[in-house]
GUVEXDREN-808080 format. One record per residue: residue number from 1; x, y, z of N, C-alpha, C in turn. Coordinates in steps of 0.001 Angstrom, whole numbers. Last residue first. Layout:
<recs>
+-----+---------+---------+---------+---------+---------+---------+---------+---------+---------+
:   n :    n.c1 :    n.c2 :    n.c3 :   ca.c1 :   ca.c2 :   ca.c3 :    c.c1 :    c.c2 :    c.c3 :
+-----+---------+---------+---------+---------+---------+---------+---------+---------+---------+
: NUM :       X :       Y :       Z :       X :       Y :       Z :       X :       Y :       Z :
...
+-----+---------+---------+---------+---------+---------+---------+---------+---------+---------+
</recs>
This chain:
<recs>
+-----+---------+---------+---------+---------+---------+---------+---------+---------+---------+
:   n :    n.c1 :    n.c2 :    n.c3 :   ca.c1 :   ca.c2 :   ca.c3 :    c.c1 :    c.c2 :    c.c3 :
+-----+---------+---------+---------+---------+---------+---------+---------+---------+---------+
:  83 :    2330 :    9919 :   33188 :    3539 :   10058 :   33712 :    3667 :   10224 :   34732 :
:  82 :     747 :    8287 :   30135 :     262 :    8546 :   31911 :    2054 :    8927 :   32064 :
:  81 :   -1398 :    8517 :   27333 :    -106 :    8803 :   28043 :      67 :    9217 :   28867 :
:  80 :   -4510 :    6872 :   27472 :   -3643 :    8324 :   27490 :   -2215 :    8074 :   27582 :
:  79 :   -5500 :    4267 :   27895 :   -6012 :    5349 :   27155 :   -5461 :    6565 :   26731 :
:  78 :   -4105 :    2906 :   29486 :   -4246 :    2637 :   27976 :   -4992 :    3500 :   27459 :
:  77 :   -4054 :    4072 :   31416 :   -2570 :    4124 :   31088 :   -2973 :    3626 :   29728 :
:  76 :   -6565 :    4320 :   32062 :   -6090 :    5312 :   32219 :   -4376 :    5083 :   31465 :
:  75 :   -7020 :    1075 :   32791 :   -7602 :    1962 :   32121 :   -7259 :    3001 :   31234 :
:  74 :   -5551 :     599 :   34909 :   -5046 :     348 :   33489 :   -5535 :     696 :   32488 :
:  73 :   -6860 :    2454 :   36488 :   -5719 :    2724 :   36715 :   -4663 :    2243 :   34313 :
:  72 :   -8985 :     754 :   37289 :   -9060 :    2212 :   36737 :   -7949 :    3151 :   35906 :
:  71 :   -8200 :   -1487 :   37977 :   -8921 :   -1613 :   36809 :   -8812 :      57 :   35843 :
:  70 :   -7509 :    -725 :   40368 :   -6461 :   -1264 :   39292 :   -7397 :   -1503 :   38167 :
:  69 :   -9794 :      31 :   41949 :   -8863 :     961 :   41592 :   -7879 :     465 :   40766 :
:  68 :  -12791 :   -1755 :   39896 :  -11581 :   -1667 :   40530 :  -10944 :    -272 :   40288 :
:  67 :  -14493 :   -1688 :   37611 :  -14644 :   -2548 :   39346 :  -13579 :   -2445 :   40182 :
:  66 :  -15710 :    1061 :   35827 :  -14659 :    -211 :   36124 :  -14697 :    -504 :   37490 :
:  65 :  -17359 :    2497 :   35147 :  -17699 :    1352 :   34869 :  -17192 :     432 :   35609 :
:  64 :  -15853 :    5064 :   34979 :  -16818 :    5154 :   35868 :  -17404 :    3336 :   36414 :
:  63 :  -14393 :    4944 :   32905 :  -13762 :    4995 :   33951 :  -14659 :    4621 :   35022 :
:  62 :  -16741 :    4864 :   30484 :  -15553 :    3737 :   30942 :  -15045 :    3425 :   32136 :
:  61 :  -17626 :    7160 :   31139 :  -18478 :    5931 :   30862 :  -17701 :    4743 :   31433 :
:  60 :  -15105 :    9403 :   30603 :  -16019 :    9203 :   32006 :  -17060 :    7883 :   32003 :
:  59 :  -15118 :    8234 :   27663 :  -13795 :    7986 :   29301 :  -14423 :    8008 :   29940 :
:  58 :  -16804 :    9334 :   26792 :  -16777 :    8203 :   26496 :  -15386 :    7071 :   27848 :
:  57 :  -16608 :   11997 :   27302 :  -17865 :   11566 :   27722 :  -17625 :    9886 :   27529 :
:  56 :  -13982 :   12391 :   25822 :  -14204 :   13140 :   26983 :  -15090 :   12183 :   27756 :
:  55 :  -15356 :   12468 :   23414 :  -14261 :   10966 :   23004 :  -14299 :   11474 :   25254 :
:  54 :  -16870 :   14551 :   23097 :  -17587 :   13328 :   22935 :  -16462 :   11954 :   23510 :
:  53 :  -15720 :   16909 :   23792 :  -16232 :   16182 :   24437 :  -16715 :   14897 :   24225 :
:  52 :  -11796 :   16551 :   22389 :  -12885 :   17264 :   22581 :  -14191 :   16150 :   23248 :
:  51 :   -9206 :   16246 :   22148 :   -9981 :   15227 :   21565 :  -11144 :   15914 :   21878 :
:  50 :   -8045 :   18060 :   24139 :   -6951 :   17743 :   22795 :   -8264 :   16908 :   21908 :
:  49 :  -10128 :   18751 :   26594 :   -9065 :   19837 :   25626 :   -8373 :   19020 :   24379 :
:  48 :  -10438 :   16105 :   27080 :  -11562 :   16950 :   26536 :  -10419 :   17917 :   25940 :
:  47 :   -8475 :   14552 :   28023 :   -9202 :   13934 :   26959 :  -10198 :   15167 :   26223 :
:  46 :   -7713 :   16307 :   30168 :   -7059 :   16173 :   29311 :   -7557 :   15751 :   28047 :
:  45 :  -10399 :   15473 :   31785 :   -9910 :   17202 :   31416 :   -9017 :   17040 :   29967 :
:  44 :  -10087 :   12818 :   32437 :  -11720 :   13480 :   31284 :  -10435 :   15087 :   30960 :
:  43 :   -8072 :   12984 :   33857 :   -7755 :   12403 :   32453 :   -8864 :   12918 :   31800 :
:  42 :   -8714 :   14308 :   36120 :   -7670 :   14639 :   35416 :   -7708 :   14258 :   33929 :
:  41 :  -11253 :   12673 :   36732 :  -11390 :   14416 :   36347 :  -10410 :   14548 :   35464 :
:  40 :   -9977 :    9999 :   37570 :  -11172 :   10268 :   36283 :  -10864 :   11999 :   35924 :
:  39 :   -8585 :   11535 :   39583 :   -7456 :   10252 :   38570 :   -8655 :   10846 :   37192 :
:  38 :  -10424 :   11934 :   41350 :   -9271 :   12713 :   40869 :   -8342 :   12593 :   39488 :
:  37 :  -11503 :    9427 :   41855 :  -12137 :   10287 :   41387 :  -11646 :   11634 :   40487 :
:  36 :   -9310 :    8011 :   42718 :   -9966 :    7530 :   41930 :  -10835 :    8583 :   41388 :
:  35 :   -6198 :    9477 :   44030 :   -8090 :    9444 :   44567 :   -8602 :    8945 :   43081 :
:  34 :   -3968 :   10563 :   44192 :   -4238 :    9435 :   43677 :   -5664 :    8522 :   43622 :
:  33 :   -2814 :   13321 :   43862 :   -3259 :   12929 :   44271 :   -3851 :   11564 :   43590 :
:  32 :     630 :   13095 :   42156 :    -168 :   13854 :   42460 :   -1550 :   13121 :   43402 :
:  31 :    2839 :   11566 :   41830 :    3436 :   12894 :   42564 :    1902 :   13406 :   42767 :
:  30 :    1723 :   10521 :   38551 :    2401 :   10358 :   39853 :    2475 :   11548 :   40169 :
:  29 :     272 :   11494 :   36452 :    -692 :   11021 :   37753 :     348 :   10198 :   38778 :
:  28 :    -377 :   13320 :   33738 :     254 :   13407 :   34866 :    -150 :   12837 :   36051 :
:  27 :   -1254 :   12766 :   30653 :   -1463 :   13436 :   31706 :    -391 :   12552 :   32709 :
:  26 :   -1033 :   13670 :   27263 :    -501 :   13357 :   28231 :   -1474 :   13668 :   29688 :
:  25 :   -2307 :   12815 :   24019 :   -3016 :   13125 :   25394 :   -2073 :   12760 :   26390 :
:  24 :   -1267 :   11182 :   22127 :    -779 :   12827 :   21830 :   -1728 :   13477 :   23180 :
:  23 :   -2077 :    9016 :   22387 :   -1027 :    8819 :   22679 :    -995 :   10472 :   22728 :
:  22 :   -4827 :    7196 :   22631 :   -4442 :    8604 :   22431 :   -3691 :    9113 :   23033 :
:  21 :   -4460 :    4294 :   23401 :   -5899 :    5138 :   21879 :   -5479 :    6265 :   22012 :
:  20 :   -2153 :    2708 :   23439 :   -2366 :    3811 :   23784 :   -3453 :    4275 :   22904 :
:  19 :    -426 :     198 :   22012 :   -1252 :     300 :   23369 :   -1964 :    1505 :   24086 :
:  18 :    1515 :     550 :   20427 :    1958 :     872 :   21391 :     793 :     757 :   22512 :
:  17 :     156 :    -312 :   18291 :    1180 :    -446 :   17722 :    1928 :    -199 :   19658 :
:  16 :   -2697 :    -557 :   18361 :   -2315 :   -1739 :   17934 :    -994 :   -1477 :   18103 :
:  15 :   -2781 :    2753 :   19067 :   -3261 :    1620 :   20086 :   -2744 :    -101 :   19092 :
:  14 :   -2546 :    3289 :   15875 :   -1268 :    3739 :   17172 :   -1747 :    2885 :   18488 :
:  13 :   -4407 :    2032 :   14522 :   -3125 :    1676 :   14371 :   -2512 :    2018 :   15078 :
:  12 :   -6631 :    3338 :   15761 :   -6470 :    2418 :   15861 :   -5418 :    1686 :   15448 :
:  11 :   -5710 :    6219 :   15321 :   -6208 :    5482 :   16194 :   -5800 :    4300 :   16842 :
:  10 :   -5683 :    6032 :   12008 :   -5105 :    6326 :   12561 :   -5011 :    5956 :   14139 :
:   9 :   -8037 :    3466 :    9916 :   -8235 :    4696 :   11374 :   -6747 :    4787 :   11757 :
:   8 :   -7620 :    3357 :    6647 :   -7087 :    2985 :    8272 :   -7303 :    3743 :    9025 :
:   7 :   -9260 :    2802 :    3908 :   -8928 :    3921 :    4786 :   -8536 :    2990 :    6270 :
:   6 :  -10352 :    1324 :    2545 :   -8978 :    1555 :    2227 :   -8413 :    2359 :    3232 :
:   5 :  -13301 :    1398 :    2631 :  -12828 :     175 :    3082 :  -11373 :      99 :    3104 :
:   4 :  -13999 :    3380 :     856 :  -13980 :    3413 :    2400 :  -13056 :    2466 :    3113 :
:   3 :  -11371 :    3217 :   -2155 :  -12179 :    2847 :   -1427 :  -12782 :    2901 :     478 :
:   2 :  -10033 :    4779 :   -4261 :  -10020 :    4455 :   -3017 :  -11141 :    3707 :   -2257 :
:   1 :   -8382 :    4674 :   -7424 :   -9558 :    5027 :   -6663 :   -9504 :    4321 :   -5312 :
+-----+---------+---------+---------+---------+---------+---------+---------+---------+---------+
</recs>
């Protein structure tokens, strides 16, 4: 028998293991425009099509939060798979 307490978030073992909460989310942010605002859209977009809006709404919170264009940036590379 199993218990709740038996269960491993998937998730959270692939961010413990490589640093990434959602590694199967690529986006693309060399070669392209590098505007902080641009950077947020791209990744909310990506985050929304594969993970849908809520996890979507929880990036834009985050991204939006951060005090910095390097803040934003590491953000974005730990959240997604950046290329």
């Amino acid at each position: 028998m199993r218990l709740s307490s038996d269960i491993v978030d998937p998730d959270a073992v692939t961010q413990a293991f490589n640093g990434v909460l959602y590694p199967d989310v690529a986006v693309q942010l060399s070669g392209l425009d590098g505007n902080a605002w641009a950077i947020i859209a791209r990744v909310e977009a990506a985050i929304r099509e594969v993970r849908g809006p809520n996890c979507a709404a929880a990036w834009y919170a985050s991204a939006t939060a951060c005090e910095s264009y390097d803040a934003l940036l590491r953000l974005a590379m730990t959240t997604v798979t950046v290329s």
